[in-house]
C-alpha positions in Angstrom: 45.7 9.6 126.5 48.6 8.6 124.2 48.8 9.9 120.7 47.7 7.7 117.9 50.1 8.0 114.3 49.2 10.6 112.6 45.5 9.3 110.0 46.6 9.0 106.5 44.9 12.0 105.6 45.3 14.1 108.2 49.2 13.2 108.3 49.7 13.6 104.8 48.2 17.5 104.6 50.9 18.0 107.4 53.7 16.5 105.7 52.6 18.3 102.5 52.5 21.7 104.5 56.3 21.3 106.1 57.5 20.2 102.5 56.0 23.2 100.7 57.0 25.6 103.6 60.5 24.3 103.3 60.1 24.6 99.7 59.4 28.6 100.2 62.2 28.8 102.4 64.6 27.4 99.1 63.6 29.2 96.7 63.8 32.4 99.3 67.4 31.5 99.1 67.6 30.6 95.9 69.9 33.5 95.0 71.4 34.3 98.2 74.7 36.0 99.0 77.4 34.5 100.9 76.1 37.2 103.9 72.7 35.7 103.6 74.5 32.1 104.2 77.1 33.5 107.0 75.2 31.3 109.3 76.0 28.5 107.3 79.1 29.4 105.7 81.3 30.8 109.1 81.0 27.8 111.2 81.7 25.5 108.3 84.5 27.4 107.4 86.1 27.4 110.8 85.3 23.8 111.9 87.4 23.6 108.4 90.2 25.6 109.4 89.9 23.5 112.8 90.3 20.2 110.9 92.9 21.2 108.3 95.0 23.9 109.9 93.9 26.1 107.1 93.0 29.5 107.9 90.3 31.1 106.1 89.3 35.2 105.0 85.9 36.5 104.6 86.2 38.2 101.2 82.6 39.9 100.9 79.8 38.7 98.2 82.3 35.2 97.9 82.7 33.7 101.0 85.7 32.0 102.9 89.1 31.9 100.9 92.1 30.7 102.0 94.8 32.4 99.5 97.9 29.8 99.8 95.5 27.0 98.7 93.3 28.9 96.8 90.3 27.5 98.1 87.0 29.4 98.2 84.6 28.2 100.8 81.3 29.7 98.5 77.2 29.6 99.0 77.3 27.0 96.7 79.6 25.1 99.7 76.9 26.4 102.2 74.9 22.8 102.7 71.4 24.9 102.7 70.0 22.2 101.0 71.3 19.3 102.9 69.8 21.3 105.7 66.9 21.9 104.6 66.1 18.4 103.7 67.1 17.2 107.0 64.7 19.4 108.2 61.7 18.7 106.5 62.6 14.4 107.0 62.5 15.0 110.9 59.4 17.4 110.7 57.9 14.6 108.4 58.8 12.1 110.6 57.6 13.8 113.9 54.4 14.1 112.2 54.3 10.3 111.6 54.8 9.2 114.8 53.7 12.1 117.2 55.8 12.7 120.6 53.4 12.3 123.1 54.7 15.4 125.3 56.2 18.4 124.8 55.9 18.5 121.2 57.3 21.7 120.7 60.8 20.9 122.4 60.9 17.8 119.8 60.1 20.5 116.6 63.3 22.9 118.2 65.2 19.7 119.0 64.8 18.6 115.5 65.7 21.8 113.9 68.7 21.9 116.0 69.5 18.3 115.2 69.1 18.8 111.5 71.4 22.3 111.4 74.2 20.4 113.8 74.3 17.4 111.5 74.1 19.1 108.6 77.2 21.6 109.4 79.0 18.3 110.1 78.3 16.5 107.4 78.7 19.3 105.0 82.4 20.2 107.1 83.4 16.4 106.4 82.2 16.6 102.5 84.2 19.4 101.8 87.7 18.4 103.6 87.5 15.3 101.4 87.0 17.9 98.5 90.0 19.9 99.8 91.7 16.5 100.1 90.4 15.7 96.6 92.1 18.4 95.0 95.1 18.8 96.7 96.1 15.2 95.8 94.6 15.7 92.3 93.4 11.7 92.8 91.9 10.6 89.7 90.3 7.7 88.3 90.0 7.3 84.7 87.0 9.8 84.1 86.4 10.5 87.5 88.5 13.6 87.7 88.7 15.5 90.8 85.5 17.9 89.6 83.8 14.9 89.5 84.9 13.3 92.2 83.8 16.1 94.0 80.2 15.9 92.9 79.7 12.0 93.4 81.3 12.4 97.2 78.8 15.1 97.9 75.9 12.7 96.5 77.0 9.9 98.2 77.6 11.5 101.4 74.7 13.6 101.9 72.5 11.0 100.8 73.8 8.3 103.1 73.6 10.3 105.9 69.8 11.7 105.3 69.4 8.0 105.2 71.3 7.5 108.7 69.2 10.5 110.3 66.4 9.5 109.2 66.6 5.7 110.5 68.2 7.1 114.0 65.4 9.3 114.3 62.3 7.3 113.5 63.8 4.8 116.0 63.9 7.3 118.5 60.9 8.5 118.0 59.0 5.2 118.1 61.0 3.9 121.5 59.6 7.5 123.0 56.1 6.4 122.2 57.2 2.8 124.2 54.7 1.3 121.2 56.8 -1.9 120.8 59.3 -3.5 122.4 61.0 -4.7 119.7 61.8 -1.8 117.1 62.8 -2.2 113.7 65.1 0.7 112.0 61.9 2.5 110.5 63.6 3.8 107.7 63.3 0.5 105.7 60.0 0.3 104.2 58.2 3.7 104.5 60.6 6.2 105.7 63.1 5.5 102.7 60.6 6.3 100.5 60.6 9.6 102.2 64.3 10.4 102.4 64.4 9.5 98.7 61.7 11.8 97.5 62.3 14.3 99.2 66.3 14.4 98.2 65.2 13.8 94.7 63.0 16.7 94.9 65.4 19.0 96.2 68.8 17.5 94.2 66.2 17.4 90.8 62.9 18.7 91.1 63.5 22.0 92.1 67.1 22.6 90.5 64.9 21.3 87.2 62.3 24.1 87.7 64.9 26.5 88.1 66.7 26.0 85.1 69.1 23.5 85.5 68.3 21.8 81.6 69.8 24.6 80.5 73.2 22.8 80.9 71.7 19.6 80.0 75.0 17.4 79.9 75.7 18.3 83.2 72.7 17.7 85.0 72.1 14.2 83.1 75.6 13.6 84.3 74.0 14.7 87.7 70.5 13.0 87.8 71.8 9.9 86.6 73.8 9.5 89.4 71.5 10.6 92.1 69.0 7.7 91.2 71.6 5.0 90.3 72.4 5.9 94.4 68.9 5.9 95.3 68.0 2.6 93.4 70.7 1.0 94.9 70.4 1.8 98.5 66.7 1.2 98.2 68.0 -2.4 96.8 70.2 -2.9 99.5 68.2 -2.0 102.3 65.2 -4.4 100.7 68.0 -7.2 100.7 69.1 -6.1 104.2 65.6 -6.3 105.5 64.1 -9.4 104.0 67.3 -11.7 105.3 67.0 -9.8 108.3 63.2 -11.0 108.9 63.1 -14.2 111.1 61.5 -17.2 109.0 58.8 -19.2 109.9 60.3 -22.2 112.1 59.8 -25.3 110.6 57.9 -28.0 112.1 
């Protein structure tokens, strides 16, 4: 028998359980070293040296550091969190629309999916950083340290948005529930990519302190929901002209 969507109730204790497990697993790591991270930090750092034809050291307890340029590849750099919310929006989203076989290849197939893209994504944000710095491109009061923040928003939030829509189409077309399939990020599974990167870009990083350099993370939380607002306004635009209208008679 094919598996229903997951009942409101039912759906939402799972989601709540993947969220708060990946929570544990953040603030497990919420002090790590750059060995605890060497699974993030070593492939990012040579898909870096790859790209740039920079070559990287390991300098223990730091990270990556490339001496001519003087550019440390840190845990701060590592993309754990990007990760981890890529992970808990497919786990969210597998709950929501159930594979109907082999569920347990889907799980490993999204945790694989969510490290891959993640290391990507995170390689890509910081050799626009590199590229940031190098340059020293400024504009106005965007200096390059700021610069540097707003491209990691922008990117990693744009592309939780893109996994998210690629894989709730995915998973939908598996089920074969419609033949006509709507990117499913629009209404419902927005809402999820937005909460759950506000709550790991300000919910958590608020909880652990992060008022203690308030200018900063104003600076910070202002512009993660000035992006979120106005993606979520785009994509409401985007979908109600997309909508076919009623023909007229």
């Amino acid at each position: 028998m094919e598996k229903q969507p997951a009942s409101s109730f039912s759906g939402t204790l799972a989601m709540a359980a993947i969220i708060a497990g990946v929570v544990l697993v953040k603030w497990c790591f919420a002090d790590a070293s750059a060995a605890s991270l060497d699974w993030l930090l070593r492939p990012a750092s040579e898909l870096v040296a790859l790209c740039s034809g920079l070559g990287f050291t390991r300098l223990e307890g730091l990270g990556y550091y490339n001496a001519v340029e003087e550019i440390l590849i840190a845990p701060a750099c590592s993309g754990l969190n990007f990760f981890l919310v890529l992970l808990a929006t497919g786990l969210c989203l597998a709950v929501r629309y159930p594979p109907q076989a082999r569920p347990g290849w889907w799980v490993l197939g999204i945790a694989a999916s969510a490290y891959g893209v993640g290391l990507l994504v995170n390689t890509g944000r910081i050799l626009l950083a590199i590229f940031l710095y190098q340059e020293q491109i400024s504009f106005g009061v965007l200096g390059p340290e700021r610069l540097h923040r707003l491209e990691g928003v922008v990117i990693y939030y744009l592309c939780l948005c893109l996994f998210a829509m690629l894989l709730s189409v995915l998973l939908q077309r598996c089920r074969q529930q419609t033949a006509k399939i709507t990117p499913a990020f629009l209404p419902g599974y927005g809402w999820l990519a937005a909460g759950l990167y506000l709550l790991f870009t300000l919910g958590i990083p608020l909880l652990n302190g992060a008022m203690d350099r308030p200018a900063l993370f104003i600076e910070h939380g202002l512009t993660v929901l000035t992006l979120v607002a106005g993606v979520a306004l785009v994509v409401t635009v985007w979908k109600n002209c997309s909508d076919p209208s009623d023909d007229e008679s």
